[in-house]
C-alpha positions as CSV (number, residue, x, y, z in Angstrom):
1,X,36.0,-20.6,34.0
2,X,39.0,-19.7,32.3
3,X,38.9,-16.5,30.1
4,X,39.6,-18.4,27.0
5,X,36.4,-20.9,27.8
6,X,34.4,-17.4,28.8
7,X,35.1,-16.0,25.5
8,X,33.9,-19.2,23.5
9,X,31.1,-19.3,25.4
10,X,29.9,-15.8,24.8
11,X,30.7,-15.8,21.1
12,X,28.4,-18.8,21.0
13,X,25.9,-16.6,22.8
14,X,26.0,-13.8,20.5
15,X,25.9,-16.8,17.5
16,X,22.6,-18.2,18.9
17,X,21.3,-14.4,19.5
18,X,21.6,-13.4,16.1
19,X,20.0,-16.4,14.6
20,X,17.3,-15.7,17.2
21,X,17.0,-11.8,15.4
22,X,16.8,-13.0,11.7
23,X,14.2,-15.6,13.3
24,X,12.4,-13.1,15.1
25,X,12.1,-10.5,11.6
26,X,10.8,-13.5,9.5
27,X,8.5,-14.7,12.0
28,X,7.2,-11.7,12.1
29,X,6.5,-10.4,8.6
30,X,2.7,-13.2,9.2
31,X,0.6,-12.8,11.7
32,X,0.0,-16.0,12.0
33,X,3.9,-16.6,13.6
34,X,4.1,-12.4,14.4
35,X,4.0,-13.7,18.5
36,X,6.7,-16.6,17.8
37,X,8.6,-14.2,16.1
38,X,8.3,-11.7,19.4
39,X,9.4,-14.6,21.4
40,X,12.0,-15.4,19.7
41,X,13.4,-11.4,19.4
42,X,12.9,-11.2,23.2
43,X,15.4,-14.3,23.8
44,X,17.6,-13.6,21.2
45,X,17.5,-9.8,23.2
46,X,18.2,-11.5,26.5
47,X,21.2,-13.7,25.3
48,X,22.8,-10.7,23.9
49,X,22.9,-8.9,27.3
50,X,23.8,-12.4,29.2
51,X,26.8,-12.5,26.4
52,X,27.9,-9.1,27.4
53,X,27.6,-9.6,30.8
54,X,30.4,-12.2,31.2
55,X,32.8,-9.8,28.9
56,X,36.2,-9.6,31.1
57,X,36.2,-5.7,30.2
58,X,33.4,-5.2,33.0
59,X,35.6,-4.1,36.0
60,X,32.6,-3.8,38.4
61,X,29.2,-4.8,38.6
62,X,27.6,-2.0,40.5
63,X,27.3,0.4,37.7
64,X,25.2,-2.2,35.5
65,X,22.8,-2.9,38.4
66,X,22.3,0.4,38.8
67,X,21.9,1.3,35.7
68,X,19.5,-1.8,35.0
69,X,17.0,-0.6,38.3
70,X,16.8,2.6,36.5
71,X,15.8,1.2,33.3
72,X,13.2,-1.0,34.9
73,X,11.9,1.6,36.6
74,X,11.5,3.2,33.5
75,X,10.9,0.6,30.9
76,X,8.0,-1.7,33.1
77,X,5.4,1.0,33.4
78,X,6.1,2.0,29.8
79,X,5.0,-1.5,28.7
80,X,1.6,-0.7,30.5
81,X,0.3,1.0,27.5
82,X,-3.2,0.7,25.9
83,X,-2.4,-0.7,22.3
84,X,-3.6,2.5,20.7
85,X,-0.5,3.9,22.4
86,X,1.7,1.5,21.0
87,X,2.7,3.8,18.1
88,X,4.4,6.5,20.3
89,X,5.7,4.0,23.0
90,X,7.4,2.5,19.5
91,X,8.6,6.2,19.1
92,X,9.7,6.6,22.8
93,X,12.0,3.1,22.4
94,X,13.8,4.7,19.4
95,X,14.6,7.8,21.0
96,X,16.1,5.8,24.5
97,X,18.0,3.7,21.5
98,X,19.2,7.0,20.0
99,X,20.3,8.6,22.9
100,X,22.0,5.6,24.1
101,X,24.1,5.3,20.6
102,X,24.6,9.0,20.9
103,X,26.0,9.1,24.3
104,X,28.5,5.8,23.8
105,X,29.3,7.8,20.6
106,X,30.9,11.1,22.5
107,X,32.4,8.8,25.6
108,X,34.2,6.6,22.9
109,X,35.7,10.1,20.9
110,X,36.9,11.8,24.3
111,X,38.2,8.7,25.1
112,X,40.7,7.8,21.8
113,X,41.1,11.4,20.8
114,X,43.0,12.3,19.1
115,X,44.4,9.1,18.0
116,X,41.3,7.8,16.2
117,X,41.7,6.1,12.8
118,X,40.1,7.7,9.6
119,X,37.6,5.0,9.4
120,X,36.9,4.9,12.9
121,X,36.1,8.8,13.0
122,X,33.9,8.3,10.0
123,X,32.0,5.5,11.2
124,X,32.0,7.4,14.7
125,X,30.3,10.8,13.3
126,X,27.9,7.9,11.2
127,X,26.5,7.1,14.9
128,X,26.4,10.6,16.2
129,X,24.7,12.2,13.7
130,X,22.0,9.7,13.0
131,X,22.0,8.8,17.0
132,X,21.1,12.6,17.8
133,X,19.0,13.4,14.9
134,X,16.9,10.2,15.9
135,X,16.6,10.8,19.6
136,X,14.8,14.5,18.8
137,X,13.1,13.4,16.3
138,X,11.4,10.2,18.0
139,X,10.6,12.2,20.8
140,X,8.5,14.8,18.1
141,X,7.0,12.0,16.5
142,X,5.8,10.9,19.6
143,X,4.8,14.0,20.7
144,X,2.2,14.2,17.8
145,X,1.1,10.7,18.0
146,X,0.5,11.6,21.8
147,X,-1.6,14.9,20.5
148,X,0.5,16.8,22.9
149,X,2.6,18.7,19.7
150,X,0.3,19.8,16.6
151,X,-0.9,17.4,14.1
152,X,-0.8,19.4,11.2
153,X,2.7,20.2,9.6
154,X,4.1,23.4,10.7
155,X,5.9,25.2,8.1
156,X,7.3,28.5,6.7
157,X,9.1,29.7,3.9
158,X,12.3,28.3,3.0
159,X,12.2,25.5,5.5
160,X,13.6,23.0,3.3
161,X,16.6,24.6,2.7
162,X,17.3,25.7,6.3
163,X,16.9,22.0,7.4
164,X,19.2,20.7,4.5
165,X,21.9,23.2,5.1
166,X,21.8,22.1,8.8
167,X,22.6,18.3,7.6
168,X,25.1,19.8,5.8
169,X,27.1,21.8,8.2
170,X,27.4,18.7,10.5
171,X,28.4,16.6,7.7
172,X,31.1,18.8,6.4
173,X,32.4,19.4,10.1
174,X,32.3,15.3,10.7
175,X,34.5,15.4,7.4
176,X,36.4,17.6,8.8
177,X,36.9,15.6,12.0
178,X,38.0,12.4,9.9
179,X,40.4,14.5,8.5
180,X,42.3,16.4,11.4
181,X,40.3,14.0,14.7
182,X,42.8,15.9,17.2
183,X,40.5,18.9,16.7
184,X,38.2,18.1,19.6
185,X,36.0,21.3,20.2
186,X,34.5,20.6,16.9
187,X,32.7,17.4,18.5
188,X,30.1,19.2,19.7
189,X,28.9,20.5,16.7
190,X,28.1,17.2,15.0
191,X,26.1,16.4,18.4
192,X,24.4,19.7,18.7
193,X,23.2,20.4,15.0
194,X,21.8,17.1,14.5
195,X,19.9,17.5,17.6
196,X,18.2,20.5,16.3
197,X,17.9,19.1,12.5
198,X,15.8,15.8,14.4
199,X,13.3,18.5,15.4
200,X,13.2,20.4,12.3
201,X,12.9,17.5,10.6
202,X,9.5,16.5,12.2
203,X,7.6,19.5,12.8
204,X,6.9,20.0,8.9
205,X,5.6,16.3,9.1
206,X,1.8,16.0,9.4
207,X,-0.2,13.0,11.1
208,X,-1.0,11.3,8.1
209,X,2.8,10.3,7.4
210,X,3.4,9.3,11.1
211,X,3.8,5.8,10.1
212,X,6.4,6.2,7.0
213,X,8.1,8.2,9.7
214,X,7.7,6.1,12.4
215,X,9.8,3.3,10.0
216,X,12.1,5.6,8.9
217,X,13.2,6.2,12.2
218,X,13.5,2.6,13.1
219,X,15.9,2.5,10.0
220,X,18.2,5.4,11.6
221,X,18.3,3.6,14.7
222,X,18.9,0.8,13.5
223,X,22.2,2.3,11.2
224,X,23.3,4.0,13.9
225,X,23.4,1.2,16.4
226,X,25.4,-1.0,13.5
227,X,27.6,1.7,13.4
228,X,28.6,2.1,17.3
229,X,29.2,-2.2,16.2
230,X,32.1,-1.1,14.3
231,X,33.3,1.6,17.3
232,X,33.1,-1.0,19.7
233,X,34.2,-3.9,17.5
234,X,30.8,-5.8,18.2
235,X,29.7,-8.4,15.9
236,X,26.2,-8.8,17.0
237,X,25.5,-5.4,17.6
238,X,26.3,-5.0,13.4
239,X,24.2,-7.7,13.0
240,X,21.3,-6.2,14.7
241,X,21.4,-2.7,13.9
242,X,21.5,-3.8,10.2
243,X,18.9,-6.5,10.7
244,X,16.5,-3.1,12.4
245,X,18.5,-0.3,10.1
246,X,17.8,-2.3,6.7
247,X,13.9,-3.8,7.6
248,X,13.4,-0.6,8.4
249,X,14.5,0.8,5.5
250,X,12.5,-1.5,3.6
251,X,9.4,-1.1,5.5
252,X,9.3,2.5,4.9
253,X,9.6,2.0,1.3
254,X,6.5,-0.4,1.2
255,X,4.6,2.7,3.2
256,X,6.0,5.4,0.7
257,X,4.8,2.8,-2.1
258,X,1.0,2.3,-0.2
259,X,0.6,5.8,-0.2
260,X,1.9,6.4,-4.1
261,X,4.5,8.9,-2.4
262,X,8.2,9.8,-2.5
263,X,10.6,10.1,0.8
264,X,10.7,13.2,-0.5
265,X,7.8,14.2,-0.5
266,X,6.8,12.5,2.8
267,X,9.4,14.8,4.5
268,X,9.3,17.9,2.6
269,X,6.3,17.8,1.2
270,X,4.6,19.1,4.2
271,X,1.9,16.9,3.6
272,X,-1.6,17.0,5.7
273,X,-2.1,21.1,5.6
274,X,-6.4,21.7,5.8
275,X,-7.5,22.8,2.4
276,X,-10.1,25.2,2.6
277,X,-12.0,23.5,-0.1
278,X,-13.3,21.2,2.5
279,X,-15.5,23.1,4.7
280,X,-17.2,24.9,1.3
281,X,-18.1,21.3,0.2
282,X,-19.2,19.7,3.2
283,X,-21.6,23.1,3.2
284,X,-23.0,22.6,-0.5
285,X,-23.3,18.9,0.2
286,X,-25.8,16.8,2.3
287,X,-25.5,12.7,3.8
288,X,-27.3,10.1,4.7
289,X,-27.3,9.0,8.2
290,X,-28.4,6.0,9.8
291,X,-29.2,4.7,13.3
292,X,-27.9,1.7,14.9
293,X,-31.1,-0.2,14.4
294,X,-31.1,0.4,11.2
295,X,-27.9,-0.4,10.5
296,X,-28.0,-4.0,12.5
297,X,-31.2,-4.6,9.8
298,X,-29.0,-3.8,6.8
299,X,-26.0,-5.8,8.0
300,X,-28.5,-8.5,9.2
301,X,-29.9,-8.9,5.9
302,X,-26.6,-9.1,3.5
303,X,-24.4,-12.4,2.5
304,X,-20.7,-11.0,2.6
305,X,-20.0,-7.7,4.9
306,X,-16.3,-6.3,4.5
307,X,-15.0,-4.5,7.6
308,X,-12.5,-1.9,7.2
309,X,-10.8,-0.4,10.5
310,X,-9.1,2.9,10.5
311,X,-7.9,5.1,13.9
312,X,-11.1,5.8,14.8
313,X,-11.5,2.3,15.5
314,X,-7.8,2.3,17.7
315,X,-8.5,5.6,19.6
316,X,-11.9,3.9,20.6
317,X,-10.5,1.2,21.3
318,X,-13.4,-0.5,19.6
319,X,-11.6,-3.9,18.6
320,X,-13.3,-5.8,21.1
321,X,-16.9,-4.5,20.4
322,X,-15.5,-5.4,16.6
323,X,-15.4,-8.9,17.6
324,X,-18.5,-9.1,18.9
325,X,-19.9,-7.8,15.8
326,X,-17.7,-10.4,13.7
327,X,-19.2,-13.2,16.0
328,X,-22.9,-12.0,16.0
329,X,-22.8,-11.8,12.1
330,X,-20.6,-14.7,11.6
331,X,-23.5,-16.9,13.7
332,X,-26.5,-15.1,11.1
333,X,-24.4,-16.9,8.2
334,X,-23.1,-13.7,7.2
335,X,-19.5,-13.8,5.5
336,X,-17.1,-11.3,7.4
337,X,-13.9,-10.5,6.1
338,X,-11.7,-7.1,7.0
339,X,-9.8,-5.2,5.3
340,X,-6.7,-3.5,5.7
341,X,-5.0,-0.6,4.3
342,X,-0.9,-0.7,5.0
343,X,-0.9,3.1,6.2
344,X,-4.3,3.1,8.4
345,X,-3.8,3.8,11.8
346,X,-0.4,5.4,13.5
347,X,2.1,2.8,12.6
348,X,2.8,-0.4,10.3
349,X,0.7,-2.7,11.1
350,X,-1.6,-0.9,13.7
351,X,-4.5,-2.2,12.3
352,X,-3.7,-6.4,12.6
353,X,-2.2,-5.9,16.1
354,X,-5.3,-4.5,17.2
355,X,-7.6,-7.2,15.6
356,X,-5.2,-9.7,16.8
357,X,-5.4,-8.6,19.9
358,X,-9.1,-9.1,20.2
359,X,-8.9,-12.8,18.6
360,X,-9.9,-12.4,14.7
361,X,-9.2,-14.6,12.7
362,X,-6.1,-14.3,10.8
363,X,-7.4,-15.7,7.5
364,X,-10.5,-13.1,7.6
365,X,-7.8,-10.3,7.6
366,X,-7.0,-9.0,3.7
367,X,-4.6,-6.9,2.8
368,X,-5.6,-4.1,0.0
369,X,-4.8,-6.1,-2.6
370,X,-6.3,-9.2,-2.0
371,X,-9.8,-7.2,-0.7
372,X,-10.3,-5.0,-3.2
373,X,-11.3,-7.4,-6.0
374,X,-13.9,-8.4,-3.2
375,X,-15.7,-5.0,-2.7
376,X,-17.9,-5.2,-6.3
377,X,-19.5,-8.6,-4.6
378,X,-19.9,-7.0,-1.2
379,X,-23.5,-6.3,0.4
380,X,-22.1,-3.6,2.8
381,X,-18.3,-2.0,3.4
382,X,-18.7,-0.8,6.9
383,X,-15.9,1.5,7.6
384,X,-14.7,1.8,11.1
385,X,-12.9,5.5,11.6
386,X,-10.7,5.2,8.4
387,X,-10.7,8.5,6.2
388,X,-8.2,8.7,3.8
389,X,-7.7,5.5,2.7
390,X,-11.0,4.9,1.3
391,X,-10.7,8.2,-0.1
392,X,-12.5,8.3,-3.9
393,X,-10.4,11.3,-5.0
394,X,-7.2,9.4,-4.8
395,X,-8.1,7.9,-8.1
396,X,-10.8,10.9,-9.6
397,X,-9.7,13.7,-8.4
398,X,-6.2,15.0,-10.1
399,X,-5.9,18.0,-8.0
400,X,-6.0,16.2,-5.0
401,X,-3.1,16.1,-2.2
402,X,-3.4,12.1,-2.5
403,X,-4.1,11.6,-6.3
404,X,-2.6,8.0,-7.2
405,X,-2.3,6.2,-3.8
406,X,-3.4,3.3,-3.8
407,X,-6.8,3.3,-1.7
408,X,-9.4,0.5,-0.3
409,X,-12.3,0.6,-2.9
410,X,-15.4,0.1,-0.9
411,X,-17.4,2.3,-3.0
412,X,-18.0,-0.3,-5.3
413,X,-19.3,-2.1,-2.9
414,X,-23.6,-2.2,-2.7
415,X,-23.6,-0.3,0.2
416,X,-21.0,1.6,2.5
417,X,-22.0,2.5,5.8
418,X,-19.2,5.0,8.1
419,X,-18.6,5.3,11.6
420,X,-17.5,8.2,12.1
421,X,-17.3,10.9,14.8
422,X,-18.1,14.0,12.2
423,X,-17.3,15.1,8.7
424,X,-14.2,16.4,10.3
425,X,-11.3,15.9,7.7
426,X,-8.5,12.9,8.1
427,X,-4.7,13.7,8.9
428,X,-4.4,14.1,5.1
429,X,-6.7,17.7,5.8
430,X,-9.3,17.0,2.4
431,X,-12.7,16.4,2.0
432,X,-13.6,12.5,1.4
433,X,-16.2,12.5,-1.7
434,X,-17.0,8.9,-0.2
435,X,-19.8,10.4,2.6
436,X,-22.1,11.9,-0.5
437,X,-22.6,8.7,-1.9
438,X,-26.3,8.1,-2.6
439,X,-25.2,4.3,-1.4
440,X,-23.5,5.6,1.5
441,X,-24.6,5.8,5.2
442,X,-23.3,7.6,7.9
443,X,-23.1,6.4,11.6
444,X,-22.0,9.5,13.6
445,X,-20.5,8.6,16.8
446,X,-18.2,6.8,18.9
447,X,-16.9,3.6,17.0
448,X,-16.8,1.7,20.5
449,X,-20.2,2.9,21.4
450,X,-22.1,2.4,18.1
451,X,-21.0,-0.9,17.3
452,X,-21.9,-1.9,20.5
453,X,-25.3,-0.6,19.9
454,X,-25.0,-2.5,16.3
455,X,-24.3,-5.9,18.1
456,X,-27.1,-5.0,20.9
457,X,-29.5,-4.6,18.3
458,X,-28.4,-7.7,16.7
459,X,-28.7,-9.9,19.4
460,X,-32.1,-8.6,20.0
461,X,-33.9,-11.1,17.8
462,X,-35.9,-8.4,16.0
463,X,-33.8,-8.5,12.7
């Protein structure tokens, strides 16, 4: 093939690749077309790399062989991951992205220094900077959704500014760069700082905003990967990194809005410290508890049961017992819907991959909005390990850390019932007014376990 018919036939590549990436983000704003839409991402992914393979630029093969064993090697047991690790593993593939951008980033300066154009060195310290401030700070984020860094937000006095003026030093030396690009032992800096700043950035971050941050991420990545486009004059690699830096983007804005917070806030505010008002009312107040039989006879005896999972749910990995429980009261004429707060879990959309992965129903799955009016005609709201968003004092309480967001209301509904480990506090670190309920019943235990004892007692005939 001549190089002229080679280079038609990978711009038609790249053509059907990126249609395949818009088709692959629309698909997968349902859940009802979310696995077409990974199909169709996972082509469009595969096209782009077949594209780039036939590129006359490649001198020898040997390198990307190599380099694609080592990836393998990496990547295939990483896609072995229970789906309650499926937030950090989403964390993990930003930070490979980062560091990737980040790395192509400093070859491609040593490499035209100094005879880069203004623009060029511009968009060039764009994808350094966010490419290095990404890769730490996916790795943190990871690190707390792995429970192997702290999950409350680690702070001290002046933090803010210190992280700011960080930002700012790289900025003003990537200014400085555009300006005079010949001075090349400045490079280093706009690599380095960022590095730290993706760090500092997290550790002040608490649990509770994991999946704003998670998104926000995404956007970075995404930015900084259109940006290397420009350095290496890629069209599709534009379109994809602002396809990922711009849904991103958006999707943490939707988070920000679910929670009633600012990005501000979600990364300065230090959000998720313990208050110390919680163990003093959990001592001046008593529950209810309840046992699995009596439970089953509750749930047994009502017409319309909402469901509402939460982590406690994921890190049990209780889905599957959930379905069980959907089937066995589905079959007793009971009407089962769940429903679904944007923020509960570790990441967007934790909550529906995890039901979809255990078969329910799409159309029983409600978003807040579209549940909520339900809860004042619900027999029970059994909550499944979800804390603060079902929290009471986001809408009573105007001293509380979450006053204003948006929650799921199933107090009003005739009876909530909580599974529940203890009265432990949520990432947000407060006290949930929700357990004191006279109508409220907790089920203290493992969400897996329990609801297996639920459907057990269920399918005993007895109720």
């Amino acid at each position: 093939m001549t190089p002229f018919a080679t280079q038609h036939v990978i711009e038609i590549t790249y053509l059907v690749a990126a249609v395949l990436f818009i088709l692959a983000l629309k698909w997968l704003s349902a859940p009802a077309t979310a696995r077409r839409g990974v199909w169709a991402g996972e082509l469009g992914m595969a096209l782009a790399v077949a594209g780039t393979l036939l590129h006359h630029g490649i001198v020898e093969y040997k390198w990307v062989v190599i380099a694609l064993v080592i990836g393998s090697i990496i990547g295939v047991p990483l896609g072995f991951v229970h789906m309650t690790a499926v937030p950090q593993r989403t964390a993990l593939s930003h930070a490979f992205g980062a560091f990737c951008v980040t790395l192509v980033g400093t070859a491609e300066f040593y490499l035209r220094a100094p005879n880069v154009p203004h623009f060029m060195m511009a968009v060039l310290s764009l994808e350094v900077i966010l490419g290095a401030l990404t890769f730490t700070g996916s790795l943190m984020a990871a690190g707390k959704l792995q429970e192997v860094l702290p999950q409350r937000p680690i702070t001290y006095k002046g933090q803010n500014f210190v992280n700011l003026s960080l930002l700012g030093i790289s900025i003003l030396v990537a200014i400085y760069l555009v300006l005079h690009p010949g001075q090349k032992q400045l490079f280093p800096v706009i690599v380095g700082i960022p590095l730290i700043f993706g760090v500092m950035m997290i550790v002040p971050i608490g649990g509770a905003d994991m999946p704003t941050v998670i998104s926000l991420l995404n956007s970075y990545a995404g930015l900084s990967a259109a940006a290397m486009g420009f350095v290496l004059d890629s069209k599709l690699l534009i379109i994809a990194g602002a396809l990922d830096g711009s849904s991103g983007f958006i999707l943490s804005v939707i988070m920000s809005k679910a929670m009633n917070r600012s990005f501000s806030n979600v990364l300065f505010g230090a959000f998720g410290q313990v208050q110390t008002s919680a163990a003093a009312a959990q001592e001046a107040r008593t529950v209810r508890s309840a046992t699995a039989e009596e439970a089953a006879t509750i749930l047994a005896a009502a017409n319309a049961v909402v469901i509402v999972p939460g982590y406690g749910m994921a890190v049990a990995q209780a889905q599957h017992k959930v379905r069980e429980l959907f089937d066995a009261l589905t079959k007793r004429g009971v009407d089962v819907k769940f429903g679904i707060h944007a923020v509960a879990g570790r990441m967007p959309g934790h909550m529906n991959v995890l039901l979809a992965e255990a078969d329910i129903p799409y159309d029983r799955l409600l978003d807040m909005d579209a549940v909520n009016p339900e809860f004042p005609q619900t027999d029970v709201a059994l909550v499944i390990g979800a804390n603060d968003v079902t929290n009471p004092a986001a809408k009573t309480d105007q001293a509380s850390p979450i006053y204003g967001m948006p929650i799921l209301e199933v107090d009003k509904a005739r009876t909530v019932m909580v599974i529940k480990r203890s009265l432990n506090p949520g990432f947000a670190g407060i006290d949930n007014p929700l357990y004191y309920l006279d109508k409220t019943l907790m089920l203290f235990g493992d969400a897996r376990a329990f609801v297996g004892d639920i459907v057990r007692e269920l399918a005993g005939g007895g109720h």
